[in-house]
C-alpha positions in Angstrom: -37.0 -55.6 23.6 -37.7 -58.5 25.6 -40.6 -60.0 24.1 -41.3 -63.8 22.6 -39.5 -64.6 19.3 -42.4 -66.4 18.2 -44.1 -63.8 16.7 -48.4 -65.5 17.3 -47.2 -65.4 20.8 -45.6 -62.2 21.1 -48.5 -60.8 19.5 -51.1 -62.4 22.4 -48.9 -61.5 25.0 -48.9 -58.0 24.0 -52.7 -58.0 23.6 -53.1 -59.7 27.0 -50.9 -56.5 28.5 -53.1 -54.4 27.0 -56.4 -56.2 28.1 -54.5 -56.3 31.6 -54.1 -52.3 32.0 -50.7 -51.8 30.7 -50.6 -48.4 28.2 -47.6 -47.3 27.6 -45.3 -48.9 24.6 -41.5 -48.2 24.2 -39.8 -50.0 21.1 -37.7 -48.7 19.2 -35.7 -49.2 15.3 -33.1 -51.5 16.7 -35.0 -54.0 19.3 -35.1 -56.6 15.9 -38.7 -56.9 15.0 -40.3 -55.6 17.8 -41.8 -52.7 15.2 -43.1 -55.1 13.0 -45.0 -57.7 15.8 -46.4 -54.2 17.9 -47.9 -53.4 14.5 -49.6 -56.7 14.0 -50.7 -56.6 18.0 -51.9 -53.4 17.8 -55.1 -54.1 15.0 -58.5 -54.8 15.9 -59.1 -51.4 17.9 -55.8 -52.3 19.9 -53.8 -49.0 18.6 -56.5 -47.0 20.4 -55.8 -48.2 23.9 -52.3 -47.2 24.0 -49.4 -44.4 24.3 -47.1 -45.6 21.6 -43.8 -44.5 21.5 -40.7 -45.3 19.4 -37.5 -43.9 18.9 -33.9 -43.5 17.1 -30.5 -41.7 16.5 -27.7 -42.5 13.9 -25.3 -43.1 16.9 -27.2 -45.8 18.2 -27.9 -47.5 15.0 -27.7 -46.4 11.4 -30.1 -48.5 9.2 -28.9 -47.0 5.9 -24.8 -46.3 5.8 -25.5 -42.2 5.1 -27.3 -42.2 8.2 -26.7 -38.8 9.8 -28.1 -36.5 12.4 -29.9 -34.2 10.1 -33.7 -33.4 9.6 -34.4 -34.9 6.4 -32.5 -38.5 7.7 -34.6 -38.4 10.7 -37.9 -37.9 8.8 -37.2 -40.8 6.7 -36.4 -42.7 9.6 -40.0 -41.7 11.3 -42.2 -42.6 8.1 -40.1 -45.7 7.6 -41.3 -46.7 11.4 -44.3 -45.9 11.1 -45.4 -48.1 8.1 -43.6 -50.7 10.2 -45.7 -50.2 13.5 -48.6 -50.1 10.9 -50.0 -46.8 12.0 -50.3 -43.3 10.9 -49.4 -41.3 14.2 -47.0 -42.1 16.9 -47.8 -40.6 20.1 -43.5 -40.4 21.0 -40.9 -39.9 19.3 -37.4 -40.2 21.4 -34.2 -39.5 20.4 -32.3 -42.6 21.2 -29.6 -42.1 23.8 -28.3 -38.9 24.3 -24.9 -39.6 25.7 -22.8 -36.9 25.2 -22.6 -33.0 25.1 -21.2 -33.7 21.6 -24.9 -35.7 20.6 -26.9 -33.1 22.3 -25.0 -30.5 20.0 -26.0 -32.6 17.0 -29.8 -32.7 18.2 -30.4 -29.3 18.3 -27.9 -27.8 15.6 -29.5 -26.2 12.4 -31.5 -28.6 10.4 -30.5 -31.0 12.8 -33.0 -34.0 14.7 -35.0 -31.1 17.0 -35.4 -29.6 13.5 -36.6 -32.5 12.1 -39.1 -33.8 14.8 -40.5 -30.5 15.6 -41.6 -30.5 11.7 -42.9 -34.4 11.8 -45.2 -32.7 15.1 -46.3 -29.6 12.9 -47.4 -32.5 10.2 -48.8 -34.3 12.9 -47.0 -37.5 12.4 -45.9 -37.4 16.5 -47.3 -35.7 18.9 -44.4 -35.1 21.8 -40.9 -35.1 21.8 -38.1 -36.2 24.0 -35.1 -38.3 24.5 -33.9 -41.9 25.9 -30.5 -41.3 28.0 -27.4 -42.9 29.8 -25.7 -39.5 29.8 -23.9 -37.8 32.9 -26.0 -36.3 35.9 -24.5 -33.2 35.5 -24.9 -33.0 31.7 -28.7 -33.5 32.1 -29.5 -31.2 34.5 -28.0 -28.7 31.8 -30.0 -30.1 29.0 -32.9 -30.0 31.3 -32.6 -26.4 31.4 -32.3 -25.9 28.3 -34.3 -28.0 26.2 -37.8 -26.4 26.4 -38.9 -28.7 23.2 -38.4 -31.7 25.5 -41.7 -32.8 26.8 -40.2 -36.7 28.3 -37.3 -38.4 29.4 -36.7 -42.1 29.5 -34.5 -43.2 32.4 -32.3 -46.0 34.4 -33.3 -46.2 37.6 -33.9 -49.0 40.0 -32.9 -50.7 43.6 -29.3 -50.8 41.5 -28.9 -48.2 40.3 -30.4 -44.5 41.5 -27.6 -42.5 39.8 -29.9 -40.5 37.9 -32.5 -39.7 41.3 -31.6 -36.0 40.6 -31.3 -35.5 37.2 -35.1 -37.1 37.3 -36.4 -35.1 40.0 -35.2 -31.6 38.2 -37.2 -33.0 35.1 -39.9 -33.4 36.8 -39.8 -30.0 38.8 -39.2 -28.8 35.0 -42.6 -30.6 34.2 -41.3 -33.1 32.2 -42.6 -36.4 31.8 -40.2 -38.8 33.5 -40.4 -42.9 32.6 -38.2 -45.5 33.9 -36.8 -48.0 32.1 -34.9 -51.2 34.0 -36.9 -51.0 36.9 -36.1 -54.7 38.2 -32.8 -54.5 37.0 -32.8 -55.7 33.6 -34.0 -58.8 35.1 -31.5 -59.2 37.4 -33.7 -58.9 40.6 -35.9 -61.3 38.7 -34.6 -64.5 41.2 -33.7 -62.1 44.2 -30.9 -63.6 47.0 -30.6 -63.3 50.6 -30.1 -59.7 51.4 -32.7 -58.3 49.2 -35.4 -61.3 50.1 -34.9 -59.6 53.6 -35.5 -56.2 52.7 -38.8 -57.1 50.8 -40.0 -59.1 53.6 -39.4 -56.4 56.2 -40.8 -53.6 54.1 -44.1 -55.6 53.2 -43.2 -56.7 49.9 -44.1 -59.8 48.6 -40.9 -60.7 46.2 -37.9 -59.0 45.2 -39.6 -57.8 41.9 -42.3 -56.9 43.9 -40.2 -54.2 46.6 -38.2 -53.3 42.9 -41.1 -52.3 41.0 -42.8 -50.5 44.1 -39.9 -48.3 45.0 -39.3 -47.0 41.7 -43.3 -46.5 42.1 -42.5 -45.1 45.5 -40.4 -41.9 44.0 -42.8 -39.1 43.5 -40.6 -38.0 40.5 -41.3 -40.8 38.6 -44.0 -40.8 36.1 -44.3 -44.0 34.7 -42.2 -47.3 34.1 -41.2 -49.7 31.3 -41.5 -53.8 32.2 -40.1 -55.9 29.6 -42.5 -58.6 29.1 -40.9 -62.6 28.1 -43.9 -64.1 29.6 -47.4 -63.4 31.1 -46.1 -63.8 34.7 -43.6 -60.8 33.8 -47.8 -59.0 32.9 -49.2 -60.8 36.1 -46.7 -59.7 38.5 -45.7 -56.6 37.4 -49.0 -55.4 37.5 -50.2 -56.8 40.9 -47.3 -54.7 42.6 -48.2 -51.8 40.7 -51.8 -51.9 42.0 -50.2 -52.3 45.8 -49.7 -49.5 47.9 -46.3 -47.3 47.3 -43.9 -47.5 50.0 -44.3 -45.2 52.9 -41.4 -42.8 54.4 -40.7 -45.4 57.0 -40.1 -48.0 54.6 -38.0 -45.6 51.6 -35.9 -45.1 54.5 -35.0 -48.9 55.7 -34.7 -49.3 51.8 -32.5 -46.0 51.3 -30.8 -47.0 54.3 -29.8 -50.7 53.1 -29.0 -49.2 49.4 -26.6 -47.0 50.9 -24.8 -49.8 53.0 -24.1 -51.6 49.6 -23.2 -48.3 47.8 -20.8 -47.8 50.5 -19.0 -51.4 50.6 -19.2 -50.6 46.3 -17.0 -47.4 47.2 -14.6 -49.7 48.3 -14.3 -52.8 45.9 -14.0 -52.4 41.9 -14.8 -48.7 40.7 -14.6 -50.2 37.1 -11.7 -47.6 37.0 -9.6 -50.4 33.9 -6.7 -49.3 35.0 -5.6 -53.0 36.2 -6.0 -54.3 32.6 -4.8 -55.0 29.9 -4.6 -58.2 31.5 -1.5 -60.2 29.6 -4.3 -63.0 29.9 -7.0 -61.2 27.7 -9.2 -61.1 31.0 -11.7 -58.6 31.6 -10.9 -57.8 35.1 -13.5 -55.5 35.9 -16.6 -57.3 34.3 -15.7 -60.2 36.6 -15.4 -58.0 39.5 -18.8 -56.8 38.5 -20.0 -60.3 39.4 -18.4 -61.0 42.6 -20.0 -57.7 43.6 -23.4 -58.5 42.6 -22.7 -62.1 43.9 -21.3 -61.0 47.7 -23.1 -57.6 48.4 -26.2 -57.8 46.5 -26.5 -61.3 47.2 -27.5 -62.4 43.9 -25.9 -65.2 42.7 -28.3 -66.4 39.5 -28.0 -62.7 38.4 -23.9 -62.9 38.8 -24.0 -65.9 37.4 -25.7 -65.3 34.1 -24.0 -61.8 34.3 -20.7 -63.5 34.4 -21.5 -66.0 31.4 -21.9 -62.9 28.9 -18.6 -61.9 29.7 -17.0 -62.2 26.3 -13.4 -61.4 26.9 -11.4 -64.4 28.6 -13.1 -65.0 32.4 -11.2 -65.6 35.9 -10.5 -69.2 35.3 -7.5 -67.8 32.7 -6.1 -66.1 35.3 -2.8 -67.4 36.2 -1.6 -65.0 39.2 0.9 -63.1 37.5 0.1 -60.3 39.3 0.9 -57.4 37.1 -2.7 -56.5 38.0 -2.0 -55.5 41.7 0.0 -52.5 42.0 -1.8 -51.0 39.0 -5.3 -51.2 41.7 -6.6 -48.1 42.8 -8.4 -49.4 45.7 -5.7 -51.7 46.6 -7.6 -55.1 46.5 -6.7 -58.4 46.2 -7.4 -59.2 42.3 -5.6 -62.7 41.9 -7.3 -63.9 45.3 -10.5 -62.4 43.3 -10.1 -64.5 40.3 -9.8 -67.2 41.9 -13.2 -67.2 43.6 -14.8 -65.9 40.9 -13.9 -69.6 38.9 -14.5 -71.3 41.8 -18.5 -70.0 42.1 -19.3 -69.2 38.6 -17.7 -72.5 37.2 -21.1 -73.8 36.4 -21.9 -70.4 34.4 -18.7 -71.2 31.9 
């Protein structure tokens, strides 16, 4: 997803991975030409050295306009990928964000997806099954139980976001494999801040990506992790706090115990409810709370920042304290007084 756009470089930074110890390869239909440039990187004997793994659904992205979630679409998705990765077996094959009860439905109906996959693995086109997710907790731990044909399942989880600790925990008491995708955030722990360059240096780490890429290593649920690589430092580093020492109880708690301080002061600010908008001024009130979150309890002001300048509605500075906002607040804060810090510290990020 994240890799060079020039295609002679994305091509020796993937090879470099490989050379470096990295195995395992998540791309998928819709990441532009990431198919194409893995299936360029992985000639010359590369192919063999790695657990490839792709993966799609018609929700996510349809590539023909009769796209649907039936077992003939999904084979001709599978072949088309694979003469795109340049190989003739694919190790994975995910179902790409399973989001709803109303999806899972769709996956496993008659000659639906399951049906599909199951006879790509009889064929011996792939050779495990499973599914990508930003469902509900409580919706997974049902699928969990019930999908016996799932064998792996890719999710978010990181120093921002542990929402889905228990959903991956039951997976992997269920044995299935569990990887972790965003575990720095996305990139935004890339440039740390003050509260979380204290954490890391109390706990022994040497760098905010360092302590984020160690405690996701730290949870004995976790199987394996996804780093999105722009450069070779993303290889260098990632790797070097992989090969360090997982975090000890002592540690997971002063780090559990710090998370939960912010999760606590987030219980209080913005729950991203919306019901404060629409804002008359086309602002999108909780995206910029967002970033005065990230900004004054996570203490990470590039992250708000750039988080902040992707905000494509209007941003605070069109706020002009009308205050219909207000009353409408659940949590009874202060929007308009927010606003107006948020232009005041990301007016450079307009």
């Amino acid at each position: 997803m994240r890799l060079p756009r020039d295609t002679r470089e994305a091509v020796a930074l993937i090879r470099r991975a490989i050379d470096a110890g990295m195995r395992y390869i998540d791309t998928s239909r819709g990441y532009g030409e990431s198919e194409w440039v893995l299936g360029r990187a992985l000639r010359d004997g590369y192919r063999q050295k790695v657990i490839l793994s792709t993966k799609w659904s018609p929700w996510v992205t349809r590539i023909q306009p009769d796209d649907d979630a039936s077992a003939g679409c999904v084979r001709r998705r599978i072949e088309e990928q694979m003469r795109r990765l340049d190989v003739d077996y694919l190790d994975f094959y995910q179902i790409w964000n399973i989001d709803s009860r109303e999806h899972y439905d769709q996956v496993v109906a008659p000659g639906g997806l399951l049906e599909g996959l199951l006879k790509a693995r009889a064929d011996g086109l792939i050779g495990h099954l499973g599914f990508t997710t930003h469902d509900t907790v409580e919706n997974l731990l049902t699928y969990i139980r019930e999908a016996e044909w799932c064998e792996i399942i890719l999710f978010t989880y990181n120093l921002l976001n542990r929402t889905y600790a228990p959903a991956i925990e039951a997976a992997h008491r269920q044995g299935i494999g569990t990887v972790i995708m965003n575990p720095v955030g996305g990139g935004r722990l890339a440039a740390g801040g003050p509260v979380l360059d204290r954490l890391a240096a109390e706990v022994g780490a040497v760098s905010v990506p360092d302590l984020a890429v160690r405690y996701v290593l730290s949870n004995p649920h976790v199987d394996a992790i996804i780093s999105g690589i722009s450069k070779e430092r993303d290889v260098r580093d990632t790797i070097a706090a992989a090969e360090r020492p997982v975090f000890d109880a002592t540690q997971r708690r002063r780090i559990e115990g710090v998370l939960d301080e912010i999760a606590r002061a987030s219980a209080a600010f913005c729950t991203g409810c919306k019901y404060c908008l629409p804002c008359p001024r086309g602002i999108d009130i909780p995206a910029v709370m967002a970033c005065v979150f990230d900004y004054r309890h996570w203490g990470l002001p590039a992250a708000a920042a750039e988080r902040y300048r992707r905000i494509k509605e209007a941003r605070a500075d069109a706020c002009v304290r009308c205050g219909q906002c207000e009353p409408k607040c659940t949590q009874h804060l202060r929007i308009m007084d927010e606003m107006r810090f948020a232009a005041e510290v990301f007016r450079t990020a307009e």
